[in-house]
N, C-alpha and C positions, 0 to 999 in steps of 0.2 A: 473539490470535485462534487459532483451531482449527475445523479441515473436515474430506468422505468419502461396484460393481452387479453385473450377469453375465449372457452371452452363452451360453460355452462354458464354464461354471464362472470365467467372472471377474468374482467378487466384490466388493461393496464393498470387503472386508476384504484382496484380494489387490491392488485400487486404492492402498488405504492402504499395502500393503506393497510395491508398486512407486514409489511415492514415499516410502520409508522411507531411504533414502540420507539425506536429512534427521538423520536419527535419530542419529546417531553422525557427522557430517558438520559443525561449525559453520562451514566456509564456504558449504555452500547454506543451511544457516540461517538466518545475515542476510540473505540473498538473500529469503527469506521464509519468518519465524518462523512456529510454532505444535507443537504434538507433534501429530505425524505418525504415529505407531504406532496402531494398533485396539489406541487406550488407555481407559478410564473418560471418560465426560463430565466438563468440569468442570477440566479440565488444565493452568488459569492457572500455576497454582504451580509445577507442572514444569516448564511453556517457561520461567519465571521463573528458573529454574535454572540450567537448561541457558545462557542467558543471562550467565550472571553473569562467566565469563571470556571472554565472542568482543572481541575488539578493538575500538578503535574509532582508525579511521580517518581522516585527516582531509585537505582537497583545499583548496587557496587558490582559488578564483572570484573575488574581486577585492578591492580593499585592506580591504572591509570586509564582503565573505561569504565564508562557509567552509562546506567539505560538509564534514558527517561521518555514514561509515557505519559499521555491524555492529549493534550487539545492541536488533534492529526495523527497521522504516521509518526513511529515508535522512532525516536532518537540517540543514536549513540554519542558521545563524550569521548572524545581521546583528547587525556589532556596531562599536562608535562614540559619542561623547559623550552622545547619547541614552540610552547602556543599551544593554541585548540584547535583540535579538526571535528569537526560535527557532521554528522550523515544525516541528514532530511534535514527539516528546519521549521516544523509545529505552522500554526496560521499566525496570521499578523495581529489576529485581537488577542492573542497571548505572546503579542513581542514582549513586552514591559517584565513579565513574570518570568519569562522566559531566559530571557538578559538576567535578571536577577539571580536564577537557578545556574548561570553558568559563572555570573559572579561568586556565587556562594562554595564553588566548587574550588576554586583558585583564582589567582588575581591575571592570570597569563592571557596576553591576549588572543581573538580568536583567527588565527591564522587561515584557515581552509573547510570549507562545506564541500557535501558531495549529495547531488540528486540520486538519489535511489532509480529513480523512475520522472518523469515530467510530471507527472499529478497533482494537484491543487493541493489537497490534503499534505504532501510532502511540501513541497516549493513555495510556500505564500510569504516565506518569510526572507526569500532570495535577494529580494530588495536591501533588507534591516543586516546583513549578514555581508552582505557588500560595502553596505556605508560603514562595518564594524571593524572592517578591512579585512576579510575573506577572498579568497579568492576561490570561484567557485569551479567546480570540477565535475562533469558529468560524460554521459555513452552524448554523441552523435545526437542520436537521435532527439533528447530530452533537449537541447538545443532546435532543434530544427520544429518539434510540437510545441515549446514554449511560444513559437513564433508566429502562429498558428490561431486560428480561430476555429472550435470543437466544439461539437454540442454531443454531451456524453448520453449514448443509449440507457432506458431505463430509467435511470435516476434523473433528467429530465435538467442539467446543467448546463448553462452555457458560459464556456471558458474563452475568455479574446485573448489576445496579444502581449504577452507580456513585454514591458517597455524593457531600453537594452539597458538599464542599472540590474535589473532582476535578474538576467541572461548568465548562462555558463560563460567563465570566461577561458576554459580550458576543453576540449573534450576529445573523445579519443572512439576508434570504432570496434578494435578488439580488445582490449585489455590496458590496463595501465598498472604501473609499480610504482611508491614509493617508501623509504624510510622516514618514518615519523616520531618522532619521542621515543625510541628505542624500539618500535614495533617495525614491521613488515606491511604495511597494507597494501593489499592485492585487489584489482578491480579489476572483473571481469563481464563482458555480457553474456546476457541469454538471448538463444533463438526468442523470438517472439512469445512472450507468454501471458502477463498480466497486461502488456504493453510492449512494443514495438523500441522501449528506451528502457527495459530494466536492465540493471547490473546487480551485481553481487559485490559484498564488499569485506572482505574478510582480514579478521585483524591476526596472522599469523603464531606469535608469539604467544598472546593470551588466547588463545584459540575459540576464538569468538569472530561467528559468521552474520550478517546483519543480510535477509534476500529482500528488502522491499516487498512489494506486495506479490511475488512470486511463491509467498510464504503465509498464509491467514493461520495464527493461532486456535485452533479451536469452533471455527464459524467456517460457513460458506462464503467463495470469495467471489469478489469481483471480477469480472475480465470481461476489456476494454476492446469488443471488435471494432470500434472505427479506428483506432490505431493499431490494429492488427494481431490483436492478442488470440487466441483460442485455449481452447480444453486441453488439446495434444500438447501444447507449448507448455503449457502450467504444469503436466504431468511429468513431460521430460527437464522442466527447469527444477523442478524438486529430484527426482531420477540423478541427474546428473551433482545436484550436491549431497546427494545421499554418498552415492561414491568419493567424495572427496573430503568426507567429517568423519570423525569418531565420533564414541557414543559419552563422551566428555565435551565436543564441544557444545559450546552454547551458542543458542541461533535466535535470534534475534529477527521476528515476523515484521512483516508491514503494520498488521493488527494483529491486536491479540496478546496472550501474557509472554515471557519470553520462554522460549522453547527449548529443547536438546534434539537428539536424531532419533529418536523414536518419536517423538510429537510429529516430526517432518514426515515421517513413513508413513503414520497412520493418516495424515492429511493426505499425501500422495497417493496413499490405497484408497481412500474415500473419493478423493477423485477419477479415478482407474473406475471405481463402481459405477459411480455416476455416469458417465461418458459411457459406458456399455449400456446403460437404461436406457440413456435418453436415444443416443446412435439405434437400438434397437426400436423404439419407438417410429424414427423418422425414419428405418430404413423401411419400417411396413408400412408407411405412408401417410402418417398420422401428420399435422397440420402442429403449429407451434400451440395452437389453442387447444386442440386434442390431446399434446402430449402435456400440457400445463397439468388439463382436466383428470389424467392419468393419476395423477399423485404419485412421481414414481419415486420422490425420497422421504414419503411418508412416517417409513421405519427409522430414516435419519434426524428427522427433523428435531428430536428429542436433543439431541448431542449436538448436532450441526447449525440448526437454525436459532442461535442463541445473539447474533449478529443481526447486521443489517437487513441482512436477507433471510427469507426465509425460504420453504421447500419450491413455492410458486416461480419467487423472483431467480431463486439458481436453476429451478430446471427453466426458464426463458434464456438464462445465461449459458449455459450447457449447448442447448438449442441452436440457440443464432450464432454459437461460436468455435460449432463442429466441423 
């Protein structure tokens, strides 16, 4: 993936350049990927790069899931006599290490992947996980956007077609169930939130909840208005698994460290803030360049804008996706 106005002369390009910390930064990078410079359209191959040495990380969740983060969207592990199932799938310049870290974990082969979401940062690796003999599994929709040619707002990305090796080979429009290595996993969608193709994917037993980027640890997120994401959708897809976790489970963000349901809450009330700033802004009639000029997550940006983005680039986000 790859995204990216002015008030008082603050430009798109000076957006893009206050979240350039990214750029020369790979710890906010895995935080979430993309080139971030007011670079050429088209920048797959760069962040593919830039990629190739960030670490990769890895966190025991229970005798048979494992988090691993850095190079993309945060990956879980469910792994056991069944084979491996893997949720997202890192970018393709950390296939080799990637492959290795899932060697390292057991010798069982990798049976089944699941798209979080269509996103580049999750999906780059759909191809390598296919030929690994996966069989992939995602919403509807993450099929039908792989398909697609996209040039992402903001961040300034242009996404083509992914060939049909890379492609869902399974996909479903409300929900799916299976049993997997003694676990329960439950896939289900959201209304439209970060994207128009998240699911949720939740490992029952170890009760451990993985939302794609319906969930930013810690930072300000993303949300994808040309595939129909908004502010209201990210609120009520957090809303909605707030209700259905304790304060035991572990949740597992798109970006960011892994979380519990108070991490989830306070991202949901941070959002709920925002979206009353910004909505009040544009309902007195202030202009997406007035309301930038505003500063209105100034008092956030200490705690929040420690990410990609900073107070500029989410209230344009806020903005265009109320």
């Amino acid at each position: 993936m790859q995204f990216g106005k002015n008030g008082t002369e603050i430009t798109r390009r000076k957006i893009l350049q206050g979240t350039g910390a990214l750029a020369g930064s790979w710890v906010l990078s895995h935080l979430f990927p993309g080139s971030l410079r007011a670079a050429p359209m088209d920048g797959v191959e760069q962040a593919r790069h830039r990629f190739e040495k960030v670490p990769i990380e890895t966190v025991k969740l229970s005798d048979s899931l494992t988090l691993l983060t850095g190079p993309g969207g945060n990956v879980v592990v469910l792994n056991g006599t069944d084979g491996k199932l893997l949720v997202d799938t890192f970018t393709q310049g950390a296939w080799d290490r990637f492959k290795k870290t899932l060697d390292d974990i057991s010798n069982a082969p990798l049976k089944l992947a699941i798209d979080s979401h269509w996103h580049w940062d999750h999906t780059d690796n759909n191809v390598n996980v296919r030929a690994a003999g996966a069989n992939l599994i995602a919403h509807e929709n993450t099929l039908k956007r792989l398909s697609e040619t996209h040039d992402l707002d903001l961040i300034d990305m242009h996404c083509v077609p992914y060939a049909e090796n890379a492609l869902p080979q399974r996909t479903f429009k409300e929900s799916y169930q299976m049993h997997f290595n003694g676990e329960h996993v439950s896939l289900g969608k959201f209304a439209p939130a970060h994207t128009d193709s998240d699911i949720y994917i939740h490992f029952q037993k170890a009760n451990v909840l993985h939302m794609g980027d319906v969930f930013f640890n810690g930072i300000y997120c993303y949300i994808d208005k040309g595939t129909n994401g908004s502010i209201h959708g990210m609120i009520a897809g957090a809303t909605k698994m707030l209700a259905m976790i304790d304060k035991d489970t572990q949740v597992v963000p798109g970006h960011g460290p892994l979380g519990n349901k108070a991490d989830l809450k306070k991202f949901r009330d941070m959002l709920v803030v925002a979206e009353a700033r910004v909505r009040k802004l544009k309902t007195a009639g202030k202009s997406l360049d007035e309301a930038i000029a505003a500063k209105p997550f100034a008092d956030l940006d200490a705690e929040w804008g420690k990410g990609f983005l900073k107070g500029d680039g989410f209230t344009h986000v806020v903005y265009t996706t109320l």
